[in-house]
C-alpha positions, -999 to +999 in steps of 0.1 A: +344+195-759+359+199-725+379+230-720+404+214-700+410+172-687+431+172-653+451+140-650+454+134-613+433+144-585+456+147-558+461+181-545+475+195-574+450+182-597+423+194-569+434+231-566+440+235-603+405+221-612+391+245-584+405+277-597+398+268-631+360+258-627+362+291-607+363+308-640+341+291-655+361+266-674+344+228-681+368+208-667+369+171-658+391+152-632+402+120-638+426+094-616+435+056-617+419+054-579+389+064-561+387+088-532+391+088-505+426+071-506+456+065-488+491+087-496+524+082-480+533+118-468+548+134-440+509+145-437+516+179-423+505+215-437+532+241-430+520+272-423+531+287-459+507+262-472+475+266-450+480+301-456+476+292-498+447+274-490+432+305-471+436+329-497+417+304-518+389+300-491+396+261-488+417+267-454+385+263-428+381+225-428+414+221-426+421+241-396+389+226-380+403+189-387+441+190-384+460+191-354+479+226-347+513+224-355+535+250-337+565+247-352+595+217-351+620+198-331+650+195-349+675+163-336+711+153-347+737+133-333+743+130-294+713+136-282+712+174-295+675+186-297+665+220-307+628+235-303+616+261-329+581+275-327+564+295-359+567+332-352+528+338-337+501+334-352+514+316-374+506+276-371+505+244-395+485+217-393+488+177-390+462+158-415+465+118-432+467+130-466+439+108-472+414+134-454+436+163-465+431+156-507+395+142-506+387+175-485+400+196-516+386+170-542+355+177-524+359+216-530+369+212-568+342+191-575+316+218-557+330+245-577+321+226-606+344+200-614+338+163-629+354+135-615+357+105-629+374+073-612+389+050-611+401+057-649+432+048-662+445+072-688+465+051-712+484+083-730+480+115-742+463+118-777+487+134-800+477+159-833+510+174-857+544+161-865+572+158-841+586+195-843+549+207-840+533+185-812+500+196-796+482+176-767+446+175-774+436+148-749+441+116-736+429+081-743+416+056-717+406+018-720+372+028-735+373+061-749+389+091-757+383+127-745+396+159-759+401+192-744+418+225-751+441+221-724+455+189-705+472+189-672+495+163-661+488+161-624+494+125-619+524+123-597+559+115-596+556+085-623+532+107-644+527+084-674+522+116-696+552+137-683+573+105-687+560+088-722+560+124-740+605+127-723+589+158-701+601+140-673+628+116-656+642+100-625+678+117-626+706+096-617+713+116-581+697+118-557+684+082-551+664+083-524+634+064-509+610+064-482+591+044-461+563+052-439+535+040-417+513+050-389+517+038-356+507+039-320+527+031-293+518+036-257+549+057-247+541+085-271+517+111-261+494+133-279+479+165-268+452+161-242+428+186-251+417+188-289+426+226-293+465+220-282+494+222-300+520+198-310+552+201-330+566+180-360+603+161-357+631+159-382+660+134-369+685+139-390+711+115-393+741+107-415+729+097-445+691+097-440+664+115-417+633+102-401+601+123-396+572+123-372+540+137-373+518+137-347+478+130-364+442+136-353+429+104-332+460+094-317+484+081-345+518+090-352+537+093-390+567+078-394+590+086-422+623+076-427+644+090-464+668+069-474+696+067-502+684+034-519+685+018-551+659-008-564+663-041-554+676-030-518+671-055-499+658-032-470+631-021-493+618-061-491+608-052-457+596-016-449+582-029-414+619-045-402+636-014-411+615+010-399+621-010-365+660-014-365+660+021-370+641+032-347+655+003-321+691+018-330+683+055-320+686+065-287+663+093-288+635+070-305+635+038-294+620+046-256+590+061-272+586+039-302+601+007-291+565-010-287+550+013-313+519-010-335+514-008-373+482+005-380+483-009-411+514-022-437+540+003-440+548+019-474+581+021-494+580+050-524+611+060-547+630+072-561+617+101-552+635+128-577+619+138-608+633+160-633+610+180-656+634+197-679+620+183-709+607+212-725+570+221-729+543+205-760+515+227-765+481+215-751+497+198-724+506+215-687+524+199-656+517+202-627+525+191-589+551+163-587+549+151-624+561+192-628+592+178-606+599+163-571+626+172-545+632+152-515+605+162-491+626+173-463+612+202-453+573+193-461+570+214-489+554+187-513+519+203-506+530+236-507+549+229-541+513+211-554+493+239-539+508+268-557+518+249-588+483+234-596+474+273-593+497+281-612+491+255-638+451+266-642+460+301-648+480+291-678+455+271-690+435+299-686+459+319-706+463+295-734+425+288-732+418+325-737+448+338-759+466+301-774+495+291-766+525+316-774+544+322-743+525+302-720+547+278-712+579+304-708+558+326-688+547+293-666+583+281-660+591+319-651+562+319-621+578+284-610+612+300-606+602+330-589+579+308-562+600+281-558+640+282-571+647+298-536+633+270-515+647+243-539+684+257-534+673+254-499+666+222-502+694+212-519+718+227-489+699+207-464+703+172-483+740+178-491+743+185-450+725+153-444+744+131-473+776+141-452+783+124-423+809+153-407+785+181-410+760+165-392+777+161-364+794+201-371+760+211-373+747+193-344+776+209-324+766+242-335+732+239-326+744+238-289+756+270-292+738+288-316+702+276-315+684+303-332+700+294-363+681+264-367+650+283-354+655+307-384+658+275-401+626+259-393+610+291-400+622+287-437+613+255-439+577+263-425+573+290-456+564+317-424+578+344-452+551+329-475+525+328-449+528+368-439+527+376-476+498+360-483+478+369-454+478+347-424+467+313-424+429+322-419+402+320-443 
């Protein structure tokens, strides 16, 4: 029998699989897709995040593949702009996600990892009475597997998280986003392969568009949204991404004749509450473990850490059952991440209210380094000096 079945290879899925094949656990790796695939993302690495990576030795092709990312530019209303570089050394890099997760598939599956996909897990198999649930595996079309431990890794609609009430789409926030990759011949990317480039937030009232400049001479687009389903926006990513872009004065000149490179992509809701308690047998992790709008990037730093944090309580429970584990696992999530979520939270609020962004883009005339402390928060640059650097 397997020690542990990982449901969801994305980054999460990836890093948990990693350290737990580390130790010398069996595990296997399944997803509904095969890799490499596409991801919508903001498709950037803060330095926080690259620095995670390092200190689990899966940093280098990263760094040798990403573009350097030297910190943000920050935009409100009225053409207010504010530059913020990373304190030195510190850097992030830009990456399609597609490259990014088959890069640390790649890793997981050289430590010792299976993989098998595409497979669709249909659900969770379930041993005991209600009160005494345990997860022992799941079942796909063909078969069924069993483990000691399963991790739900598989996303913001995690069929497991969701069809054991572990999980929900809360009523507020309802947010959405769209994104594509585009080039346009009025936006420039850095002329030597070894410069640096900076990320963009536009915040506007009542939504926020993000840009990422990518490796080959693309551009991300995102724009976050308050949306519900059946918008009819959402009918046609491609027309709204243009009007908005057409109807900002700092984007439209560079953008105006931007090109698809392929069809743009709508996701949401993107909120997902996991306060559904904990089954034994069964961990989450990454965004079926919960999702907060992706403001400030840290979607890959919150699957990074957490799918690490999700093997080494399966290693726990492997090793000693499962008393505790999933108390002392909720614990290690609030410690690494309540502080960033309340972060997170402030931000949204500011952007949901139409008069404080335009207070705070007032402010920002006068007192810029309070949005450079900002993007240094947002980067994780505390995370990134206590872990090391963001060198392997």
């Amino acid at each position: 029998m397997l020690d542990c079945i990982i449901v969801g290879a994305g980054p999460a899925g990836a890093i948990a699989g990693l350290v737990l094949a580390r130790a010398g656990a069996r595990v296997r790796l399944i997803d509904r897709t095969s890799f490499p695939r596409d991801k919508l993302c903001g498709d950037t690495v803060n330095p926080g995040t690259l620095a995670l990576l390092a200190r689990l030795g899966v940093a280098a092709p990263v760094e040798q593949r990403g573009l350097p990312v030297a910190g943000m530019r920050i935009t409100g209303a009225h053409g207010i702009a504010v530059d913020a570089t990373y304190p030195p050394p510190l850097c992030g890099r830009a990456i399609v996600r597609r490259e990014l997760d088959w890069l640390l598939l790649e890793r997981a599956i050289a430590a010792g990892c299976e993989l098998e996909a595409p497979a669709t897990v249909r659900a969770a198999l379930v041993d005991g009475t209600r009160r005494e649930a345990r997860v022992v595996g799941v079942r796909l079309a063909s078969h069924e597997l069993r483990a000691g431990v399963t991790i739900a890794a598989d996303g913001r609609r995690s069929s497991l998280a969701f069809d054991l009430g572990l999980a929900r789409h809360p009523a507020q926030p309802r947010r959405w986003a769209v994104g594509a990759y585009v080039e346009s011949s009025r936006h420039s990317h850095p002329a030597q392969p070894g410069a640096e480039w900076t990320g963009e937030m536009h915040i506007r009232a009542g939504r926020y568009i993000g840009i990422a400049p990518l490796p080959g001479g693309t551009t991300n687009i995102c724009l976050v949204k308050p949306s519900r389903p059946g918008d009819a926006d959402l009918r046609d990513p491609g027309a709204l991404l243009r009007r908005e872009i057409a109807a900002d004065a700092q984007l439209r000149d560079r953008f105006g004749d931007s090109r698809f490179v392929g069809p743009p992509v709508v996701l949401g809701p993107l909120a997902v509450d996991a306060g559904g308690g904990g089954i034994d047998g069964l961990v989450l992790a990454g965004d079926a473990a919960g999702f907060v709008d992706p403001m400030t990037g840290d979607g890959l730093r919150f699957a990074v850490q957490g799918g690490e944090l999700a093997a080494r309580a399966a290693l726990e429970a492997l090793e000693h059952g499962w008393r505790g584990v999933h108390a002392r696992l909720a614990a290690r999530r609030r410690e690494a991440f309540a502080g960033k979520h309340r972060f997170n939270r402030a931000l949204r609020a500011l952007v949901d209210s139409p008069h404080a962004v335009v207070a705070a883009t007032a402010s920002a005339r006068v007192v810029p380094f309070v949005v450079r402390a900002l993007v240094r928060r947002a980067g994780d640059c505390d995370l990134a000096r206590l872990t090391g650097g963001a060198t392997d």
